[in-house]
N, C-alpha and C positions, 0 to 999 in steps of 0.2 A: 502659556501658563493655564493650566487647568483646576477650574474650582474643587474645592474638596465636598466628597461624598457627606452629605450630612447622617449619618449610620445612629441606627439606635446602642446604647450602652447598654447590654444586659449584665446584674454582677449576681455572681453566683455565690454572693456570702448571702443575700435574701433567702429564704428559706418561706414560700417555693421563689425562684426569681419573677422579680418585680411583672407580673402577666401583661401589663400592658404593654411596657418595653420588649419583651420579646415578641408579644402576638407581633406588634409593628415591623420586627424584623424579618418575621417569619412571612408575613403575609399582604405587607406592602413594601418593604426594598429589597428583601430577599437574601442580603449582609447584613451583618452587626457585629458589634464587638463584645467581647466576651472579658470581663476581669474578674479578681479573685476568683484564681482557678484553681488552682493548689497545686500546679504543677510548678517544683523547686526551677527558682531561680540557676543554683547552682548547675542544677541537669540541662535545662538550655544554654546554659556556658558550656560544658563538657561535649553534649553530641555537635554543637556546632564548631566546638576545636579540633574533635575529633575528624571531624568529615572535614575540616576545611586542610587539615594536614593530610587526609585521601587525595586531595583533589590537587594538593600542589606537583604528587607524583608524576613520571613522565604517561604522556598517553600507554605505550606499550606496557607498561605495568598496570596502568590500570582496568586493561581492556582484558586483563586475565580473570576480572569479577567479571565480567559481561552475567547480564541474564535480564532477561524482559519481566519485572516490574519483580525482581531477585538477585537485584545487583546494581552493574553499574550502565547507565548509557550513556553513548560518546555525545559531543555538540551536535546537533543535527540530526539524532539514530531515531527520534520520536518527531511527529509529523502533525499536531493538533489540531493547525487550520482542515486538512483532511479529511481527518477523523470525527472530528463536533465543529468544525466550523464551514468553512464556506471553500477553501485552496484558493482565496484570493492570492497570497501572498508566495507561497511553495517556500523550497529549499528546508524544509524542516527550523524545529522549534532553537533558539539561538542559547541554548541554555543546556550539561552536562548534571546526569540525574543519577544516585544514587535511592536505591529503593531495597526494603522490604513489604515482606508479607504478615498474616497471621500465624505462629505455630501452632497449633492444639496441642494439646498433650496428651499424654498415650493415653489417659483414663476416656478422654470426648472421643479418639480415633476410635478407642474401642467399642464405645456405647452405639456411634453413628457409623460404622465403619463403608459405608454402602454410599452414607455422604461424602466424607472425605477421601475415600478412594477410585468416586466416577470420575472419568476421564476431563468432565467437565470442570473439577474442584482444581483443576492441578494447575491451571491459570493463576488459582489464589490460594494454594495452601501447598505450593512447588519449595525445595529445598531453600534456604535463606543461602545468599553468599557473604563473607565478611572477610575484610582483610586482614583482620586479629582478633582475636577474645577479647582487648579491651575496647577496640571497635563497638563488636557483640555487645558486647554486656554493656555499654550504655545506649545502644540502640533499643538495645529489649528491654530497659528501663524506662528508657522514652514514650516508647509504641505501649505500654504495660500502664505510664501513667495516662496514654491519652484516649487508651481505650474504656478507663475509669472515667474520664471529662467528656466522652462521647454518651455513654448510658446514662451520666447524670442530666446530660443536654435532651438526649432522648425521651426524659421520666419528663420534663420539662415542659418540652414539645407538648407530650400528652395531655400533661396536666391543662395547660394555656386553649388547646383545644378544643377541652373539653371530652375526651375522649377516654374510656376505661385504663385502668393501668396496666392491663396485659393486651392493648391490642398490637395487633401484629406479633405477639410473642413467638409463635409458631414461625415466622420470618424473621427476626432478629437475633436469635438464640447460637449461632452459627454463622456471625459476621466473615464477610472474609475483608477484613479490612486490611486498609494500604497505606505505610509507608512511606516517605519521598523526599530527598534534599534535591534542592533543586539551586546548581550554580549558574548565576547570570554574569559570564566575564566580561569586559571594555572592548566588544566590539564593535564597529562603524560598518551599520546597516543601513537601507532604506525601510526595511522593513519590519515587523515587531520579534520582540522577542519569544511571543505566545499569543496568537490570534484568539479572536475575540469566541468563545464561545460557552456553551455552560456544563457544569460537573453532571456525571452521570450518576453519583451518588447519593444518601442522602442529606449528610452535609460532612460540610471540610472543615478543618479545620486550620487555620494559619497563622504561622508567626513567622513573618518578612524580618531582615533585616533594615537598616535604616542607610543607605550609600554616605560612602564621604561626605560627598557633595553633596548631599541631600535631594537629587532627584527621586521623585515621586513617580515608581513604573506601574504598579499596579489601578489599574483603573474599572470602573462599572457605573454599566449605563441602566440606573434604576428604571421600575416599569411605570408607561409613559412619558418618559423623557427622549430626548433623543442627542443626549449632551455626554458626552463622556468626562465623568470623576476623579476623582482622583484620591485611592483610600490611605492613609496615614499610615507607617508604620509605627509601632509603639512597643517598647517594650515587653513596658505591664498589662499588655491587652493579648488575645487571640483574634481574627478576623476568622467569622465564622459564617460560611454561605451554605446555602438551601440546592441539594442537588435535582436533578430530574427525579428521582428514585421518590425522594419525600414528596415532590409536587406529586406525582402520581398515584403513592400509597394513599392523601388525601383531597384526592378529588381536584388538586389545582388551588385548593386552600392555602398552602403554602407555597411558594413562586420561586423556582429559581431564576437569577438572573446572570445576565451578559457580563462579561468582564475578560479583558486582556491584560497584556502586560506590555507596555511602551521600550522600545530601546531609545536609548538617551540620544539627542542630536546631537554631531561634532562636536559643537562647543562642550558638550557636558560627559563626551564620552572618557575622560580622563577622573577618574575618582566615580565613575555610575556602576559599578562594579555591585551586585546585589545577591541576596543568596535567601530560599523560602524552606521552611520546615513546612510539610504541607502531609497530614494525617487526614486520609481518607476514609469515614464510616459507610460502612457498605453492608445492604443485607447479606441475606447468605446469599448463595449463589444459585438459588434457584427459587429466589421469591418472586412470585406471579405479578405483576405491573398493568395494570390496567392505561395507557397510553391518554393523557389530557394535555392540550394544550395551550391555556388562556389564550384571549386574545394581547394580552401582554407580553408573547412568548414571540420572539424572530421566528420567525415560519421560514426563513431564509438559511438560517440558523442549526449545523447539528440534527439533531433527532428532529427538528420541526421540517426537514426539507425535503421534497418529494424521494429525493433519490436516498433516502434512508429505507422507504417501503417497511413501515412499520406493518402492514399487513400481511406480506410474505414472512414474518417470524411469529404470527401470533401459532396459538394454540388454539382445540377445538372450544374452550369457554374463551375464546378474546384475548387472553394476556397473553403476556410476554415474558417469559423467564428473567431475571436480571443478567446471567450469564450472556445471554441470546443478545442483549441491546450493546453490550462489550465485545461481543465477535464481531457484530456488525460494526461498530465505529473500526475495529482493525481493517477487514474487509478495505473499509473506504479509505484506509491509508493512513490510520492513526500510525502504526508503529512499518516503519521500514524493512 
């Protein structure tokens, strides 16, 4: 039994939200929770019915979406521990992914068209797959409200910082944001579901499910502990963490932290069946990264570990493209 994460509660009916409750999440546990969001109840009913009736299909039907972070991927086709973590564990992530992308619209393609048509953008702005228009259409209602709860998160950030209201404009303007159902079925592992490591973006956004049985898989080992958590699932809330991307843009001011996801023991693997709505805010794809690492940061860990060679990707002024830190985690065997 693992104690629970004590997380700050930031609600976003405050106007600006409560600054000390988010500074705290931002900048000493790195999660928190998010309420009054204004994302319909009823819409998180529908895209989680929708995809959970994808998911009951037979594998060969569903392998006809395939597409890498534009479709679907099978149990196992994504490799985490690899990629940002450590490959203690191998055999890939225990968990079957549905994803999209951002679309722009022809008026943004047109205005930046040099943006979105490098070779580089096509990782994150590649065609959507869907297995129906009603599929579609509440996916791109979903992704549409939470790219609205991302900019107002973002106004937020700034504000609590203390920082102008357009900075980073010039890098945020041309998100290529991500996507992602993420199914956890009743398998009997030794090992986790999603090794321990941290988001490359710069925050997430999540709404877990709650298991039958009420096991508790997501867990985070806030900085300077060395206890692993355990964060609640809830309804009426968001769970909202701090990726590499925001630690970076601010100096290590803001902290991302560690966090897995547990597979249930034997006894609990009957009813631990779990499933995560996980909306990823990401700059654009070629916002420069200045690389910080607190001492708070696994150094063992992801981008903190030798064999990452953050140095062989910088650029002639130090940074590092955001694209450039996403090849590299593939590279090292995020995606199969």
């Amino acid at each position: 039994m693992h104690a629970h994460a004590d997380l700050p509660i930031v609600d976003l009916a405050d106007e600006p939200p409560t600054s000390a409750t988010l500074l705290r999440g931002l900048t000493e546990t790195g999660f928190f929770y998010v309420r009054d969001h204004e994302v319909p109840p009823e819409l998180l009913t529908a895209i989680r019915a929708e995809t959970a009736r994808f998911f009951t299909l037979p594998l060969a039907e569903k392998r006809r979406y395939e597409g890498f972070l534009h479709g679907y991927a099978a149990l196992r086709a994504e490799d985490v521990e690899s990629g940002f973590g450590t490959g203690e564990y191998g055999g890939g992530d225990l968990c079957e992914k549905y994803s999209m992308g951002r679309e722009p619209t022809d008026a943004e393609r047109a205005a930046t068209p040099a943006y979105y048509d490098a070779p580089q953008a096509q990782t994150f702005f590649g065609e959507n797959v869907f297995p129906d228009e009603g599929f579609a259409r509440v996916w791109r209602d979903y992704f549409d409200h939470m790219e609205r709860l991302s900019r107002r998160l973002m106004a937020a950030v700034r504000s609590v910082l203390g920082l102008p209201e357009d900075e980073w404009k010039q890098w945020l303007d041309r998100p290529a944001d991500m996507l992602r159902f993420l199914n956890y079925p009743e398998i009997e592992s030794r090992g986790l579901r999603m090794a321990a490591h941290y988001d490359d973006n710069l925050l997430t956004l999540l709404h877990q499910s709650r298991p039958p049985n009420a096991f508790s898989a997501l867990q985070v080992m806030l900085p300077g502990e060395d206890e692993w958590r355990s964060v609640e699932p809830d309804d009426r809330t968001f769970v909202v963490n701090v990726g590499s991307s925001l630690m970076y843009l601010t100096s290590g001011r803001a902290i991302a932290t560690k966090h897995r996801v547990l597979n249930p023991p034997p006894e609990k693997i009957r009813g631990g069946a779990r499933t995560s709505l996980v909306f990823f805010h990401v700059p654009n794809w070629d916002c420069p990264l200045r690389p910080v690492l607190p001492d708070a940061i696994d150094h063992s860990l992801g981008q903190g570990r030798p064999a990452f060679d953050f140095d062989g990707l910088r650029d002639a002024d130090g940074t590092i493209p955001y694209y450039r830190l996403l090849q590299r985690e593939s590279e090292l065997g995020f995606t199969k």
